[in-house]
C-alpha positions as CSV (number, residue, x, y, z in Angstrom):
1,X,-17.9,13.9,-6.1
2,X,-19.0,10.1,-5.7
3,X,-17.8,8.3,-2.5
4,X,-14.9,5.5,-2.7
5,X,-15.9,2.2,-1.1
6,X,-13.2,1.2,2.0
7,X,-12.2,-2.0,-0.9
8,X,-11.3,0.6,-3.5
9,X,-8.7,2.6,-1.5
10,X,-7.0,-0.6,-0.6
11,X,-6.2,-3.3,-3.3
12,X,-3.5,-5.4,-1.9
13,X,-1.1,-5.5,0.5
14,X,2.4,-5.8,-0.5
15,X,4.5,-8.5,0.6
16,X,8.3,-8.4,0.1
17,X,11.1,-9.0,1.8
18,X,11.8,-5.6,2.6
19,X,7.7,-4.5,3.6
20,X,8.7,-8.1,6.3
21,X,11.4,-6.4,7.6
22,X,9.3,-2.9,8.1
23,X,6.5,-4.6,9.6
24,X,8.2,-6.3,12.3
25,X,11.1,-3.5,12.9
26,X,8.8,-0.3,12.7
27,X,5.6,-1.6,12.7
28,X,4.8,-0.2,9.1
29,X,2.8,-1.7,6.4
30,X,2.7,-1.7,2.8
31,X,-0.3,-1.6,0.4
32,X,-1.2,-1.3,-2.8
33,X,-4.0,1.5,-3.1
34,X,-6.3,3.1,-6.3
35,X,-4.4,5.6,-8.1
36,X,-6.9,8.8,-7.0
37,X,-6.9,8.1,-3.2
38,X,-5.3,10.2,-0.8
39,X,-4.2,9.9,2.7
40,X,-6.9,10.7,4.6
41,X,-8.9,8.5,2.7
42,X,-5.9,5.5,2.9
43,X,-6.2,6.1,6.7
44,X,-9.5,5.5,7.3
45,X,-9.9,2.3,5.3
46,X,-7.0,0.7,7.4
47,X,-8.3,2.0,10.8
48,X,-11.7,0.4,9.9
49,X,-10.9,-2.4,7.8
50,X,-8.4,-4.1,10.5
51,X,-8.8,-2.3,13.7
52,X,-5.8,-0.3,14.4
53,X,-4.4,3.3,15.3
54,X,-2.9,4.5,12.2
55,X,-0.5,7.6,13.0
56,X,1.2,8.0,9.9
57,X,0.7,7.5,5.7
58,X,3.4,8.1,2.9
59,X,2.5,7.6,-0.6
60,X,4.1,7.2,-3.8
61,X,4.0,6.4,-7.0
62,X,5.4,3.6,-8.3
63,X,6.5,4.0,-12.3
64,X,5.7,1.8,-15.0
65,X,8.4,-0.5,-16.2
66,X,9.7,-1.1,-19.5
67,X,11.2,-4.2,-20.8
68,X,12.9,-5.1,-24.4
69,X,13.4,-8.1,-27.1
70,X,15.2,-7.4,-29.5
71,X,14.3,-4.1,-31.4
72,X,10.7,-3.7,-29.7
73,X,10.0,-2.5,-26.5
74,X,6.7,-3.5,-24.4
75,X,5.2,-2.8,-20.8
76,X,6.4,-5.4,-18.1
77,X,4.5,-3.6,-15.8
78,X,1.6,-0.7,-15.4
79,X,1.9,3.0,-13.1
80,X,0.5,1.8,-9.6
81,X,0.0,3.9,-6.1
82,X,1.7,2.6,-2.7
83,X,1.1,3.7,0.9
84,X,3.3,2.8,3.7
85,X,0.9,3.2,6.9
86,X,2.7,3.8,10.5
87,X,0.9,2.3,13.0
88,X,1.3,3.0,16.8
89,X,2.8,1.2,19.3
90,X,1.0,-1.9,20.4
91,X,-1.3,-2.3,17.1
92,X,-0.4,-4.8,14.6
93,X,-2.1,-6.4,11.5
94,X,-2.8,-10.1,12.0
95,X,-2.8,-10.6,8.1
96,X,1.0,-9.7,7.6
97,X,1.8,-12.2,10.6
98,X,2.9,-15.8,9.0
């Protein structure tokens, strides 16, 4: 099986209103990861990427989205993968902190 590169398993964080309100409450962060990575995998590119302790990863998937005009209906947006990462106490992410 080929080996994932640490900037493959994470794509982007996610930044929302509601990941804001997680990071500074439970000290959880959001990211957007590759579709075929798993937790284990999640974990380690976020413990060696920024630094941390990571104690906990849920993932889901997100689904596509469908939009319409008139009779014709398109794709507003693709299938994508999400991982909320638990970090413990005392380690934060600089990059979330505006």
């Amino acid at each position: 099986m080929a080996e994932t590169s640490i900037y493959d398993v994470l794509l982007r964080p996610v930044v929302t209103e509601k990941s804001t309100v997680m990071s500074e409450t439970l000290n959880q962060y959001v990211f957007e990861v590759g579709g075929g990575t798993n937790k284990i995998q999640i974990k380690e590119a976020v413990e060696i990427l920024f630094e941390v302790n990571v104690t906990n990863v849920r993932t889901m998937v997100m689904p596509a989205k469908r939009g319409r005009r008139g009779r014709n209906w398109y794709m507003r947006s693709k299938q994508w993968k999400k991982a909320i990462v638990t970090l413990a106490a005392g380690n934060e992410i600089k990059l979330f902190d505006v």
